[in-house]
C-alpha positions in Angstrom: -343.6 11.5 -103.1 -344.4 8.0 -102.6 -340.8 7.0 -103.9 -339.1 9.1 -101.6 -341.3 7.8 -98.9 -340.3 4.4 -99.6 -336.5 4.9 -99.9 -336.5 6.9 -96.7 -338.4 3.5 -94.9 -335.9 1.4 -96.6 -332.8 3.6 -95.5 -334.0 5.2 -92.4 -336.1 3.2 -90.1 -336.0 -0.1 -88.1 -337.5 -3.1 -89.7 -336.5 -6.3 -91.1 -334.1 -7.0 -93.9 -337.3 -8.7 -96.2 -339.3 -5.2 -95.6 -336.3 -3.2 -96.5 -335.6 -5.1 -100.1 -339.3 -4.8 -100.5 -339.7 -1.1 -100.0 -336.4 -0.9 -102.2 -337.8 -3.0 -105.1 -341.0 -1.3 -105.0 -339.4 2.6 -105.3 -337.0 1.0 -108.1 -339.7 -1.0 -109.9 -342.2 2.7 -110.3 -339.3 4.6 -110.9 -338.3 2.6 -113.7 -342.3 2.2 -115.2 -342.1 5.8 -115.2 -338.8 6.0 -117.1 -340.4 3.7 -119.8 -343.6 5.9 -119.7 -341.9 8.9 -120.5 -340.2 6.9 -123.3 -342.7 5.3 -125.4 -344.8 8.3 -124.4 -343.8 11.8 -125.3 -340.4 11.5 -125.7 -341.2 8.9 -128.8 -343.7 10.9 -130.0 -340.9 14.0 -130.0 -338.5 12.5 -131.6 -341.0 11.4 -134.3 -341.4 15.5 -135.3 -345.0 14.4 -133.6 -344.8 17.0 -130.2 -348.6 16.5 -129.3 -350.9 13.2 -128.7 -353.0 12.6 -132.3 -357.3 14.4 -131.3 -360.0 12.7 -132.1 -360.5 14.4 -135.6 -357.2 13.0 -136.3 -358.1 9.8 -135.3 -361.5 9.7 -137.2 -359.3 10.6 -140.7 -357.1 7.6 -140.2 -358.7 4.5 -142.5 -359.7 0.8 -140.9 -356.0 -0.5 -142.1 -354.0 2.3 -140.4 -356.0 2.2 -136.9 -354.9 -1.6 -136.7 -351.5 -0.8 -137.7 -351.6 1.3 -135.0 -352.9 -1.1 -132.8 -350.6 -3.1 -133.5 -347.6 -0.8 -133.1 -348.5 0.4 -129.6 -349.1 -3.7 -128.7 -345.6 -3.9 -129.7 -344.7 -1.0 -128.0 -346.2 -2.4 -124.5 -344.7 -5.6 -125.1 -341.2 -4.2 -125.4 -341.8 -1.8 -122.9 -342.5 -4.7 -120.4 -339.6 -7.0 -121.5 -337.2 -3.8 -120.8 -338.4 -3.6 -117.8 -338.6 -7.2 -117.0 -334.7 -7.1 -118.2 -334.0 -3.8 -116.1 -335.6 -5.1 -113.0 -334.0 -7.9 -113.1 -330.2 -7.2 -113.8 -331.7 -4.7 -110.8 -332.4 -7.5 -108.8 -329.1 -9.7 -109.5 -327.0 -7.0 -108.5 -328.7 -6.4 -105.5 -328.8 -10.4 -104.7 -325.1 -10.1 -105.1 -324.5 -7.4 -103.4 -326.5 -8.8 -100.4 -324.4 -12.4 -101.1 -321.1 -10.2 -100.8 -322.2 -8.9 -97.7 -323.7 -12.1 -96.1 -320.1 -13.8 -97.2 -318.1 -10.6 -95.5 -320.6 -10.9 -92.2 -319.5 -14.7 -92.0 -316.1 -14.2 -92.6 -316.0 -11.6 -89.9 -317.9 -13.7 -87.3 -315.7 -16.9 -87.9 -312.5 -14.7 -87.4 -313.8 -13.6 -84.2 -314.7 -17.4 -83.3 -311.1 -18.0 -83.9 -309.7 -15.4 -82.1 -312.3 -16.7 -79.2 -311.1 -19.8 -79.1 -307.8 -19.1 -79.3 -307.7 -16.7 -76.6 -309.4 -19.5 -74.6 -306.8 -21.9 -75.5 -304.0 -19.3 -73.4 -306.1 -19.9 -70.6 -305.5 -23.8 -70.8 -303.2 -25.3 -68.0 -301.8 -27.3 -71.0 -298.8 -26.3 -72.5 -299.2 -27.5 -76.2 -302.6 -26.1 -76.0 -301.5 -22.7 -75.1 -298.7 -23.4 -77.9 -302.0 -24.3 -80.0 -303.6 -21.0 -78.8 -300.4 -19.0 -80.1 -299.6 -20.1 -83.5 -303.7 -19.5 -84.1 -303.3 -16.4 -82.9 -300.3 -16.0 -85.5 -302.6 -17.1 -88.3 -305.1 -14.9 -87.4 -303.0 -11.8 -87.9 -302.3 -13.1 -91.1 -305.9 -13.1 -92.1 -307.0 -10.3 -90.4 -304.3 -7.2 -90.6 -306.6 -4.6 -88.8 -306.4 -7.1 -85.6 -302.2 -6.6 -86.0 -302.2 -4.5 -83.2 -304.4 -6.3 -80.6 -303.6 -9.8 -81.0 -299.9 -8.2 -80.3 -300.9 -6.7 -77.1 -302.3 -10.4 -76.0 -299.3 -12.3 -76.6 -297.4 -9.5 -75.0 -299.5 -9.4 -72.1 -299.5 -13.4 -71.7 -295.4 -12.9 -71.9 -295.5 -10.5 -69.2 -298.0 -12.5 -66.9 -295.2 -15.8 -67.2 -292.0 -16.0 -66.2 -289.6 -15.1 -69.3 -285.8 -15.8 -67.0 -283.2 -17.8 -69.0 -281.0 -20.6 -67.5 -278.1 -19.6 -70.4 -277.2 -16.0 -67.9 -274.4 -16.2 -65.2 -275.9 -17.1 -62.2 -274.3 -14.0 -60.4 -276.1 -11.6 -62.8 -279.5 -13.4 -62.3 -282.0 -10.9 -60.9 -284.1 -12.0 -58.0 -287.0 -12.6 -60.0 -285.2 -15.0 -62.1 -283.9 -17.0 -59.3 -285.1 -19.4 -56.7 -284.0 -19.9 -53.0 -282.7 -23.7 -51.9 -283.1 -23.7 -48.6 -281.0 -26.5 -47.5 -277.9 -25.4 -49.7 -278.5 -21.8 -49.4 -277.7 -21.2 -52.5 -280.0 -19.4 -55.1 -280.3 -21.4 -58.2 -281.7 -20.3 -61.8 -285.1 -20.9 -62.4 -286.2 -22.9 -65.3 -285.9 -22.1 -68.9 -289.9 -20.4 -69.8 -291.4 -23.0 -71.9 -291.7 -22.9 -75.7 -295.4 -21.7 -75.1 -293.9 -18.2 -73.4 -290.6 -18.2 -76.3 -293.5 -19.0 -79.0 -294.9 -15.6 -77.6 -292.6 -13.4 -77.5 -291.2 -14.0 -80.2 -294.5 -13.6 -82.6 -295.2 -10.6 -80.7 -292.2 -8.6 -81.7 -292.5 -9.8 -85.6 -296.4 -8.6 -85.4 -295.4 -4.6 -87.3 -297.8 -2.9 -88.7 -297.0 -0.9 -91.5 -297.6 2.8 -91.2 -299.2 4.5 -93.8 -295.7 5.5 -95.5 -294.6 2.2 -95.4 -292.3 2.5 -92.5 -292.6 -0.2 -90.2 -294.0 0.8 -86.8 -294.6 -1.3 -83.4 -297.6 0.0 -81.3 -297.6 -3.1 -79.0 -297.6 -2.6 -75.6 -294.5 -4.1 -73.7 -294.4 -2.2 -70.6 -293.4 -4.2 -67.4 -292.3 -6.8 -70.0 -289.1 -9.0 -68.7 -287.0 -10.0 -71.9 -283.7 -11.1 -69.4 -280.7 -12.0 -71.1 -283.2 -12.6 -74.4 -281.6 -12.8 -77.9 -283.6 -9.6 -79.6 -281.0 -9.2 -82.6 -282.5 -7.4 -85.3 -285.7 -7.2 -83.7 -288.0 -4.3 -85.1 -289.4 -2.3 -81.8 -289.7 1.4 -83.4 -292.0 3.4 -81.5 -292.6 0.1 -79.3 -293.6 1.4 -75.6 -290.9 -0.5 -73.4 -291.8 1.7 -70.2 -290.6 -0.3 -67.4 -289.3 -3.3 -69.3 -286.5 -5.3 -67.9 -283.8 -6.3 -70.7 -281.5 -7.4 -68.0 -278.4 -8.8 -70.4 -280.3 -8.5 -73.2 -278.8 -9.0 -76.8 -280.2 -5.9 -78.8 -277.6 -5.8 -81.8 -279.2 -4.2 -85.0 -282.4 -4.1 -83.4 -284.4 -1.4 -84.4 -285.9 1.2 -81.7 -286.7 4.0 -83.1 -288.7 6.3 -81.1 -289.7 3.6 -78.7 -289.6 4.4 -75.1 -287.7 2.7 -72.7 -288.2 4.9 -69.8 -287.7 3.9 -66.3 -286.3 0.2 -68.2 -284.0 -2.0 -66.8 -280.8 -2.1 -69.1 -278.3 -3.2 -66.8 -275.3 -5.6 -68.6 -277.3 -4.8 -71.9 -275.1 -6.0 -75.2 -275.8 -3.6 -78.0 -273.9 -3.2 -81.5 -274.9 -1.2 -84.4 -278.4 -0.7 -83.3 -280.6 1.8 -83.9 -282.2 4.2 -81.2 -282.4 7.5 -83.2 -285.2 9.6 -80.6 -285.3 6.5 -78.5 -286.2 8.0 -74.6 -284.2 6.7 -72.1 -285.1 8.7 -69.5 -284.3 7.2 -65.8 -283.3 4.2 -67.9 -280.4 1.8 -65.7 -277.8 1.3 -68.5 -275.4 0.4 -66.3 -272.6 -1.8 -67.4 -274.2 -1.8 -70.7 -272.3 -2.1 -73.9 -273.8 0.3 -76.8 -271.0 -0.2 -79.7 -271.6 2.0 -82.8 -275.3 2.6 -81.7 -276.9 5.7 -83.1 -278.5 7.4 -80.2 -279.1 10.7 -82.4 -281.9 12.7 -80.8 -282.4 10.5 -78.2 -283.3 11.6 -75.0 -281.1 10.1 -71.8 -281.8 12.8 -69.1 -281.3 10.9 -65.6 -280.3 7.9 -67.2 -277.6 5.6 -65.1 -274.9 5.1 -67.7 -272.0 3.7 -65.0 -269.8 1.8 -66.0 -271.3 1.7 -69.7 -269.5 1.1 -73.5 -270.7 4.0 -75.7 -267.6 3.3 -78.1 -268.6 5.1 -81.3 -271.7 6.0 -80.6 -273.8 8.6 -82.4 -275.2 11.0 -79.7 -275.8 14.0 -81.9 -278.4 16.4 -80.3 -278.5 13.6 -77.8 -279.5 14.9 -74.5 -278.0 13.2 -71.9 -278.7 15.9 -68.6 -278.1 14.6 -65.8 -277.7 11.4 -66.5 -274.8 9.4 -64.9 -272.2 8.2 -66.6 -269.4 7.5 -64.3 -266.9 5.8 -65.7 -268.5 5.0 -69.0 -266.3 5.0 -72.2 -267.1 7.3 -74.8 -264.1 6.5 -76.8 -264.6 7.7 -80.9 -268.3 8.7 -79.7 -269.9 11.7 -81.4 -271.2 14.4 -79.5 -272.4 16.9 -81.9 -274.9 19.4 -80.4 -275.3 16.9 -77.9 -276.6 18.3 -74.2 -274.3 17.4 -71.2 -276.1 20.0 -69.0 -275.1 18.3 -65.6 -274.1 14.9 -66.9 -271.9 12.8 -64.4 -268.9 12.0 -66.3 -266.5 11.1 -63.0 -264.0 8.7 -64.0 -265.2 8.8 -67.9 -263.1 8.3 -70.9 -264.1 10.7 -73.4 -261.1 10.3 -75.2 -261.0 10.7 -79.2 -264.6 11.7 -78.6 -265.6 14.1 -81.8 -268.1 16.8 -82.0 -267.5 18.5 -78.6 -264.3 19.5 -77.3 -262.9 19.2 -73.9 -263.5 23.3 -72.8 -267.1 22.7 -73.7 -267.6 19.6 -71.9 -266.4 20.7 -68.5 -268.7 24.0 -69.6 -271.9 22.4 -69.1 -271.0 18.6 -67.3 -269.5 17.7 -64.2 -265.9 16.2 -64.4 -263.5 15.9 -61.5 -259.8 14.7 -62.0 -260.5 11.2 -63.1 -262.2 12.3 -66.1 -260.1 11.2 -69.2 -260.1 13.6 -72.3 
């Protein structure tokens, strides 16, 4: 009773770390005098074909020699008895101290990853570049060190992306969005803004190569891009599956091989988007402006393009399998060599489309469920 007492205090209530080793020590230090009791007591005395403590009778028939030799053997007895348990409590005790070492390491080594991260998140806030840079790369590291923190530390650096302007001088000045440009008031002329500074490149680009691993290996991206601007950004090969791009504006984007599986790009800004090979199987580009957009070879199977604005777009080659593309517009898009198996046109705009040499769908089945006019090229 008293042992469970004492391991339920230890376990269960509210008091210091010295009172709850103590209660601990104490419930392991009688449980293990009673193991030694039952072992040098009747459990000797079984094995010795001896099942019952020796009466006085039989104690008064054993001669002067054999009562010390007795004596003697239960002093021995007591003194082994408390060395093994000297010995037990203390490889007892070294564990434990280990144990509670182990722990006091892992407590440190958690609270100095979260001074880094402190600090380094401090550091973005500094109106000095190269300490913001500073604040980045530690970031970086920290993801190395810490894994479970993958996913976090890439929702920072995409937030302090999308809180700083990410427009490239390298685009055609005619294609520059507003937000990218700047008004000169005494030529009338709007001019490109500045090139982001390495701090805001530095960011985006650890950002995207922060992926997780899901637990059957398969890389996954769960940070959050939305309203991120990547205009006229080199992405090549970059890893986005089941990234959420809601909103994002990829203006003239380069997205060849890149890998978007599952992510969603809903309501995105596409527009003049340079594509080849990439992936985008179940990739939802729902009310997605792909205009002018060039999407070579790019496997689109499953994905969902349903009010997306296709005008004017590439989809040469282009996998669109169970694709469904209803009522999306893709006026004068060119679908030349693109598959179309099982794909849904329900309603697509395909005025002025070249559908030629398309596979997978054939011409009666097209005008079936889309809406062509005479321009439409089959």
């Amino acid at each position: 009773m008293v042992i469970a007492v004492a391991v339920w205090a230890a376990y269960t209530l509210n008091i210091p770390g010295w009172a709850r080793w103590t209660l601990a020590g104490a419930a392991l230090a009688i449980v293990t005098g009673l193991a030694i009791a039952v072992l040098v007591g009747p459990a000797a005395r079984r094995l010795a074909g001896q099942p019952a403590p020796l009466t006085a009778t039989d104690l008064e028939e054993l001669t002067a020699s054999e009562r010390l030799e007795a004596v003697n053997a239960a002093r021995h007895t007591l003194i082994q008895a408390a060395t093994g348990l000297v010995v037990i409590g203390g490889v007892v005790f070294t564990a434990l101290g280990l144990w509670y070492t182990a722990r006091t390491v892992e407590t440190a080594q958690e609270s100095q990853l979260t001074d880094r991260y402190t600090k380094a998140v401090e550091q973005l806030g500094s109106p000095k570049p190269d300490v913001r840079l500073g604040g980045i790369y530690a970031l970086q590291r920290l993801a190395a060190d810490s894994p479970r923190d993958t996913i976090t530390i890439g929702n920072v650096l995409a937030a302090y992306v999308r809180n700083h302007d990410t427009c490239t001088t390298n685009a055609p000045q005619t294609n520059l969005p507003k937000q990218c440009t700047t008004h000169n008031v005494k030529t009338s002329q709007d001019t490109p803004l500045a090139r982001p500074g390495t701090d805001v490149l530095a960011a985006l680009s650890i950002a995207l190569a922060l992926t997780p691993r899901a637990p059957d290996g398969r890389p996954t991206s769960l940070t959050d891009f939305t309203q991120v601007r990547f205009p006229y950004t080199d992405l090549t090969g970059v890893n986005l599956t089941n990234a959420d791009l809601t909103g994002a504006d990829l203006t003239g984007a380069n997205l060849s091989h890149a890998n978007l599986t599952h992510a969603d790009l809903s309501d995105a800004n596409l527009t003049n988007v340079y594509s080849f090979r990439a992936d985008l199987p179940g990739v939802s580009l729902a009310d997605t402006d792909l205009t002018g957009a060039t999407l070579l070879a790019v496997n689109l199977t499953d994905a969902t393009l349903v009010g997306a604005n296709l005008r004017g777009a590439d989809l040469g080659v282009a996998n669109l399998t169970r694709a469904y593309v209803g009522a999306a517009n893709l006026t004068r898009a060119t679908l030349n060599d693109a598959d179309l198996t099982d794909a849904d046109l329900t309603d697509a705009k395909l005025a002025g489309a070249d559908l030629r040499h398309t596979t997978g769908m054939t011409e009666k089945q097209v005008r079936a469920v889309a809406k062509v006019d005479a321009t439409t090229k089959f």
